[in-house]
C-alpha positions in Angstrom: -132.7 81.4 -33.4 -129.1 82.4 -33.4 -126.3 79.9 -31.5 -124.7 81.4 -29.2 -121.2 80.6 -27.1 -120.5 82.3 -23.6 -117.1 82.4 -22.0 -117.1 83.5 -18.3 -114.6 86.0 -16.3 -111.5 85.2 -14.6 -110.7 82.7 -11.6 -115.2 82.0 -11.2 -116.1 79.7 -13.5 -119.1 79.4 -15.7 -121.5 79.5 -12.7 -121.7 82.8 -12.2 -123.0 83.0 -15.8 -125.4 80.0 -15.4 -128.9 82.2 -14.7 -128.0 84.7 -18.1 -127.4 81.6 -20.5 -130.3 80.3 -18.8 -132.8 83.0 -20.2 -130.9 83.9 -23.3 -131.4 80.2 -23.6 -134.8 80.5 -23.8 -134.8 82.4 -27.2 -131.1 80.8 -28.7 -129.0 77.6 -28.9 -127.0 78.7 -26.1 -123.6 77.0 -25.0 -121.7 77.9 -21.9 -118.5 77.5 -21.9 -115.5 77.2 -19.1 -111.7 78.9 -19.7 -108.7 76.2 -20.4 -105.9 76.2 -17.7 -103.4 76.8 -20.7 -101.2 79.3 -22.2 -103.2 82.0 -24.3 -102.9 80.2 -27.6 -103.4 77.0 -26.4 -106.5 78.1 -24.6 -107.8 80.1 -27.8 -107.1 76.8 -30.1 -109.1 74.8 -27.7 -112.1 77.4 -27.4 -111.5 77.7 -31.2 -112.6 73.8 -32.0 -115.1 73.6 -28.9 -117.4 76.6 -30.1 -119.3 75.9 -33.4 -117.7 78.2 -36.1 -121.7 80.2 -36.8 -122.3 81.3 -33.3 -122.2 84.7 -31.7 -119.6 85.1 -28.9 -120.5 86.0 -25.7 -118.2 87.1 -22.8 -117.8 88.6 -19.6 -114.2 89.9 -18.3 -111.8 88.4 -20.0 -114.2 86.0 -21.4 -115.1 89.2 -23.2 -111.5 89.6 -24.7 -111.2 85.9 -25.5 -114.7 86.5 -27.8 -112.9 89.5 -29.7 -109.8 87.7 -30.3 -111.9 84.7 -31.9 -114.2 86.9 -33.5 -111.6 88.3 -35.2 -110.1 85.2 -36.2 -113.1 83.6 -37.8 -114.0 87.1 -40.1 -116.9 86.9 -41.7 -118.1 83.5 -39.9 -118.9 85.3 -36.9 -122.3 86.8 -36.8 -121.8 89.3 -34.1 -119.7 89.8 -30.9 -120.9 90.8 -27.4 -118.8 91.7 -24.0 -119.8 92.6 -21.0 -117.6 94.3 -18.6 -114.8 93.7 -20.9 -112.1 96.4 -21.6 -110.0 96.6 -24.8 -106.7 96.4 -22.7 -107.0 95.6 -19.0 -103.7 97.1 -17.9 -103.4 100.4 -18.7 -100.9 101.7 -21.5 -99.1 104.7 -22.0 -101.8 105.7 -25.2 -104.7 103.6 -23.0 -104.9 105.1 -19.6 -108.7 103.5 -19.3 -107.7 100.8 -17.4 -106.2 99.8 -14.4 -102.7 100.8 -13.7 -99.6 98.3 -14.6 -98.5 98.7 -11.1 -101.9 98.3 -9.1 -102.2 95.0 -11.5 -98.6 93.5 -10.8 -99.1 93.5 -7.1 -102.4 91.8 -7.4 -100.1 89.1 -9.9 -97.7 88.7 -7.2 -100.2 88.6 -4.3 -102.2 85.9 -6.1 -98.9 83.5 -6.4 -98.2 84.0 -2.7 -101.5 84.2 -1.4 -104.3 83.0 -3.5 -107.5 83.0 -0.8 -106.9 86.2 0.0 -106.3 87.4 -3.3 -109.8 85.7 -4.6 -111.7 86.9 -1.4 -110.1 90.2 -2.7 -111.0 90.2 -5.9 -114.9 89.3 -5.3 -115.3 92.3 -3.2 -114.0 94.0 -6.0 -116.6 92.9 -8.7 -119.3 93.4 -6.5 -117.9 96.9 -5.0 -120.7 99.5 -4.5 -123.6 97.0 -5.4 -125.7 95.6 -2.9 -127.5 93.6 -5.3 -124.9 91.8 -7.0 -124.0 88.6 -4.9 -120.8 86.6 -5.5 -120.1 83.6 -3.9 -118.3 80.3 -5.1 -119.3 77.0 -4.1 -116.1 75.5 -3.8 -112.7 78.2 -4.2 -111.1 77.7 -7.5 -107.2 76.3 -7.7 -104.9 78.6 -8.0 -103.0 76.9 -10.6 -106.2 76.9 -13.3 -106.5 80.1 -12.9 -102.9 82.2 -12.3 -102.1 81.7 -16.0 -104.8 83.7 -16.5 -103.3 86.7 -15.2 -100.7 86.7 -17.8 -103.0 86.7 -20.9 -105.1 89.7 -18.5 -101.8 91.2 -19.0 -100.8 90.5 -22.4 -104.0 91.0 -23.9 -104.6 94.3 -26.2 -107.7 94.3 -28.3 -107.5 98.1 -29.5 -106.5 96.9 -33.0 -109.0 94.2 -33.1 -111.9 96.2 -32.3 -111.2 98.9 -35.0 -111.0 96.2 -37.7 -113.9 93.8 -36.9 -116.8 94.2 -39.5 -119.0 92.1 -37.3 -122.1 93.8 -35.2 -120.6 94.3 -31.8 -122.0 95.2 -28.3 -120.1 96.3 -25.7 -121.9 96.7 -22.3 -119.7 98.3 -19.2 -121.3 99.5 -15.3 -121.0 103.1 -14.6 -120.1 101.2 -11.0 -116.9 98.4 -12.3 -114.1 99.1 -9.8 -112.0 96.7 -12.2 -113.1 98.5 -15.9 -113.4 102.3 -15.4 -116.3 104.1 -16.8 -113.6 106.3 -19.1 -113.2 103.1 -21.1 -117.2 103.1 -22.8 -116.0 106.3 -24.6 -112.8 104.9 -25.4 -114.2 101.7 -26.9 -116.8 104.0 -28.5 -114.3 105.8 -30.3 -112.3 102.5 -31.7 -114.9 101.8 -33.1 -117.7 104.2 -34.1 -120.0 101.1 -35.5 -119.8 99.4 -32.3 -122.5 100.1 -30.0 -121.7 100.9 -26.4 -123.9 101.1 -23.5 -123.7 101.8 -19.7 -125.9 100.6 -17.2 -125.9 100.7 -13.6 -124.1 98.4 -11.1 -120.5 97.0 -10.7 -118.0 94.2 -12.2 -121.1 91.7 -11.6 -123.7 93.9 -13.1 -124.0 90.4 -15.2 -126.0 88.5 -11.6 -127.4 91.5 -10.4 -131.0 91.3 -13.3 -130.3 88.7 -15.5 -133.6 88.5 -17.2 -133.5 92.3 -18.1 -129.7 91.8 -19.4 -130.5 88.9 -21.7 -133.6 91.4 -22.9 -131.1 94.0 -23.8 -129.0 91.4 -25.8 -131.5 89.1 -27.5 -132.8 92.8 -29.0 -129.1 93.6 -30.0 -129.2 89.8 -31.5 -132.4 89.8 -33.2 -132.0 93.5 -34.6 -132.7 93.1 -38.7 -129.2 93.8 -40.1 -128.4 91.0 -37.5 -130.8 88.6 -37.0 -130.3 88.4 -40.8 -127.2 86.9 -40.2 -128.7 83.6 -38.5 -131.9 83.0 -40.6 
């Protein structure tokens, strides 16, 4: 049994997350965890003392990034990484075009500040775009102000380097459907890192709610593969 943390996407809580950590739960000490309303360091500090320093990361979005940056900061004491949905750089940069464009992302900054229900009504449709089974919806909206800093570590966020050096087993998973992620980025992230694996599946931004039970299958076989299931006996 491997312990395992999970850090959700952007702006929706750990809820949309619940039903995977519920079956990965079944076969791993499984922890879910929610994002700090903090700057980036402060929030990466936090997540640093909450989550135990043997467990695999787990993230979605930009709970995805989080997990590399802390991967890469505990070395060798983390047994493996996983994202899902997660780009190395969200924004796109001059030498990382797979990703969505700086000015596409600065009006959806500014729109959130002025109008944040339409921005988040916005932004579901997005993860969901082109799926009819994946359904997003909120209990409650989020606040605005837990959630806009966010944005900024969305935007200042570049894991290229990271993911080249990391010795740890890695996973990345990305939709052939993500209106947020484009599919260009699997190849990219492939060639980062050649030891990595990288696998598309069908679906959008919330291919994560759309089959849970067959997502945690694909990842407790990534988990309990020998070279890294040897890492948590």
């Amino acid at each position: 049994m491997a312990r395992l943390a999970i850090l959700p996407g952007w702006a929706l809580g750990p809820e949309p997350l619940q039903p995977l950590a519920q079956r990965l739960a079944g076969q791993h000490d499984v922890s879910l965890h929610a994002l700090p309303a903090a700057t980036l360091q402060q929030a990466l500090e936090q997540l640093e003392r909450q989550i135990p320093p043997d467990s695999w990361l787990l993230g979605w979005s930009l709970g995805g990034m989080l997990a590399t940056v802390l991967a890469a900061r505990r070395g060798a004491a983390c047994p493996g990484l996983i994202t899902l949905g997660s780009n190395a750089s969200f924004v796109a940069r001059d030498d990382w075009p797979q990703a969505m464009p700086q000015a596409v992302f600065r009006r959806f900054q500014q729109q959130a500040q002025s109008d944040w229900s339409t921005t988040l009504q916005g932004f579901l449709r997005l993860c969901t775009h082109g799926d009819a089974d994946a359904v997003l919806a909120l209990t409650e909206e989020p606040q605005a102000t837990e959630h806009l800093p966010g944005l900024d570590w969305l935007a200042r966020l570049d894991n290229r380097a990271v993911l080249r050096s990391l010795a740890c087993p890695q996973l990345h998973v990305l939709a052939t459907g993500d209106a947020l992620v484009p599919g260009a980025a699997a190849d990219a992230i492939r060639n980062l890192q050649p030891d990595a694996q990288v696998r598309r599946v069908s679906g959008s931004h919330a291919f994560v709610l759309t089959d849970p039970a067959a997502l945690a299958g694909m990842l407790n076989a990534f988990i309990e593969q020998p070279d890294n299931s040897a890492r948590h006996d």
